[in-house]
C-alpha positions in Angstrom: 26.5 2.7 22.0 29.9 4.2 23.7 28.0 7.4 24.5 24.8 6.2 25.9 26.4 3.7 27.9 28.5 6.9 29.5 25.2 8.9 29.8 23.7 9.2 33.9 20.1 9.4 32.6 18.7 8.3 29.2 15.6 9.7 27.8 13.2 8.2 25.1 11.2 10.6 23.3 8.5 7.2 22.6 7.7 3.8 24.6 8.9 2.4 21.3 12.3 4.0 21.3 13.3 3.9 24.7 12.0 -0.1 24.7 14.2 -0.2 21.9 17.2 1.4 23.1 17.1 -0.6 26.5 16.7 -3.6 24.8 20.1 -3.6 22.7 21.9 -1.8 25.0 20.7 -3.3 28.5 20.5 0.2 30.8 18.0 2.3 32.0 15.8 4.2 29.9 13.1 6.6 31.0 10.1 7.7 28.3 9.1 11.5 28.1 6.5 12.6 25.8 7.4 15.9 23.7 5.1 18.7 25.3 1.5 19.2 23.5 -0.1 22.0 23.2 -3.7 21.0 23.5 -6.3 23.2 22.5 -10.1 23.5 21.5 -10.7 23.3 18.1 -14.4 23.2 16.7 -14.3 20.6 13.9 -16.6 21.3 10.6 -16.6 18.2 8.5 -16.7 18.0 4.9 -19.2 16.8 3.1 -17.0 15.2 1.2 -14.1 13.8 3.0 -10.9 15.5 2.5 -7.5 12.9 3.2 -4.3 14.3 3.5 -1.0 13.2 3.8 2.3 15.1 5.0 5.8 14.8 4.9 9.2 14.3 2.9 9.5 12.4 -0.4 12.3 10.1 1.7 11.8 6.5 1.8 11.3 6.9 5.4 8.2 8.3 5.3 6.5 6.3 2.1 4.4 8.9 0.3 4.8 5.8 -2.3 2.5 3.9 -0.2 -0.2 6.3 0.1 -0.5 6.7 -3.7 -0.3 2.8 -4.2 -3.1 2.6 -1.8 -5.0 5.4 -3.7 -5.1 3.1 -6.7 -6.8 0.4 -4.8 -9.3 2.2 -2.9 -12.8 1.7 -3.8 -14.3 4.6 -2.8 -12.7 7.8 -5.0 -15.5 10.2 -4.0 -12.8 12.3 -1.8 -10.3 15.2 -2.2 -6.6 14.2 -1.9 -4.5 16.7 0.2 -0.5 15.9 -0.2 1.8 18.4 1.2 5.4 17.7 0.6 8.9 19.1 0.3 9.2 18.2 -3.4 7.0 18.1 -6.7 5.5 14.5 -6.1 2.9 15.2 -9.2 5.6 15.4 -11.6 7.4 12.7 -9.5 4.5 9.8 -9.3 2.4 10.7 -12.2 2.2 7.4 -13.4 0.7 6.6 -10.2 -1.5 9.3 -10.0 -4.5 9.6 -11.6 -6.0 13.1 -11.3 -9.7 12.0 -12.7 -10.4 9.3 -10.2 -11.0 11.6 -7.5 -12.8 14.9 -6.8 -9.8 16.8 -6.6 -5.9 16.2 -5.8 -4.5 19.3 -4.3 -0.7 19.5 -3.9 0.8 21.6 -1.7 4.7 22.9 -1.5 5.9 22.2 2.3 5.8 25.6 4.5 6.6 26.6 8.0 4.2 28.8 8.4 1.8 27.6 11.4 -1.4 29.1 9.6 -0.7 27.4 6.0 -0.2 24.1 8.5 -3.5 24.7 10.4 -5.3 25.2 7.4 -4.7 22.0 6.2 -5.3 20.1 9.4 -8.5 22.3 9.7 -9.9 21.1 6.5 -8.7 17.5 7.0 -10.8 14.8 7.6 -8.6 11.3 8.0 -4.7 12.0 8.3 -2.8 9.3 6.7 0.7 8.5 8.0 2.5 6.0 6.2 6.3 6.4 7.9 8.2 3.1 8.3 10.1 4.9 11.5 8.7 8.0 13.9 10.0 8.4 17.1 7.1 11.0 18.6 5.1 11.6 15.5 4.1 15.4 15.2 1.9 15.3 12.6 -0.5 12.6 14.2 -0.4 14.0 17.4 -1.5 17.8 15.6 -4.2 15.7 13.5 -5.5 14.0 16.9 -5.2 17.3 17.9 -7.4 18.6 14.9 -9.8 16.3 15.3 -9.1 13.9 12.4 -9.0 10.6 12.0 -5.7 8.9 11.8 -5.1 6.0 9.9 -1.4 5.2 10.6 1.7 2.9 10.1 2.3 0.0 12.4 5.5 1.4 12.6 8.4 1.3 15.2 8.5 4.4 17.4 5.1 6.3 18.8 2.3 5.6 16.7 1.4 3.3 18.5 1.5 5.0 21.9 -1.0 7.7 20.7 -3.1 5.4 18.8 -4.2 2.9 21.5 -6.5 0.3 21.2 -7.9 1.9 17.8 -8.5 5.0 20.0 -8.0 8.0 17.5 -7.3 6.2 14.4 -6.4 2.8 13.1 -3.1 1.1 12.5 -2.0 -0.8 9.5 1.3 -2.9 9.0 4.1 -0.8 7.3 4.8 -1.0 3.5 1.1 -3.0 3.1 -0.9 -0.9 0.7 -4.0 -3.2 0.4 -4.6 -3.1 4.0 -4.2 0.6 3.9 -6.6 1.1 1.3 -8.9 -1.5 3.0 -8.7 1.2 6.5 -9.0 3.8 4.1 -12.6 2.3 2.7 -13.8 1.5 6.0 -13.5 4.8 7.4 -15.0 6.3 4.2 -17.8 3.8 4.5 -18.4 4.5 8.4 -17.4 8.2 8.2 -20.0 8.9 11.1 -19.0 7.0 13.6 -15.4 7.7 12.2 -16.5 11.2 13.5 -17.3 10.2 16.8 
């Protein structure tokens, strides 16, 4: 509070955050979007869908939630694509269940740009489950990649990329039913999901 209330100009990286910061501390903010690289990608869809999920094993970002949601899902006829920092197979294994689904691949978390663009290529719906992202890179690369995006109602910029339902869906934070619910309908309109 005693430096942004010194600051000449204050910038939010999100409508969310800067919203947020003007709110509680009554001064000017001004929202500017990270710089995007967009590009033409031609997307090959799977015949069976492929879901992934990326991030940390914090509590921020609720991988638990995902695999919750996994359990609850009707339709198991997918592969699972979880790329992490950690061992999260080890980790959840009581929550995983290898033989409900096609495959589970789990990947070790890599900088490389290829090993990332490999996963977004062969993704279908990218699922975000963070409780806080201030300009979410990952959904803005899977918009990017042409996946679907089922995302966290989250505070921060989910929602300013995902407007009105346009490029993904939103569900409210920590509720693993009505992920798993967004999870079967996009499985179940996959087509149109496509569109």
């Amino acid at each position: 509070k005693l430096f942004y209330k010194r600051a000449d100009f204050i910038i939010g990286n999100s409508f969310g955050v800067s919203s947020y910061i003007k709110s509680k501390l009554n001064i000017p903010v001004q929202t500017i979007y990270p710089i995007i690289n967009f590009r033409k990608i031609k997307k090959r869809y799977n015949k069976i869908p492929q879901i992934s999920w990326i991030g940390r094993d914090s509590n921020e970002k609720r991988i638990i939630d995902f695999l919750k949601s996994l359990k609850i899902i009707k339709n198991k006829n997918i592969i699972i694509n979880i790329v992490c920092d950690k061992n999260v197979k080890i980790k959840y294994k009581k929550l995983i269940n290898l033989n409900d689904f096609n495959k589970i691949n789990f990947y070790k978390y890599s900088l490389n740009r290829n090993f990332i663009e490999n996963i977004y290529k062969k993704t279908d719906i990218y699922i975000s489950t963070s409780i806080f992202e201030g300009f979410p890179n990952t959904i803005v690369e899977a918009v990017i990649n042409k996946c679907l995006v089922i995302a966290s109602d989250s505070y921060g910029g989910c929602r300013d990329i995902i407007i009105n339902n346009n490029y993904g869906l939103l569900f409210k934070t920590k509720d693993c039913e009505e992920l798993a619910r967004k999870i079967d309908f996009s499985l179940d309109n996959f087509q149109n999901c496509k569109k």
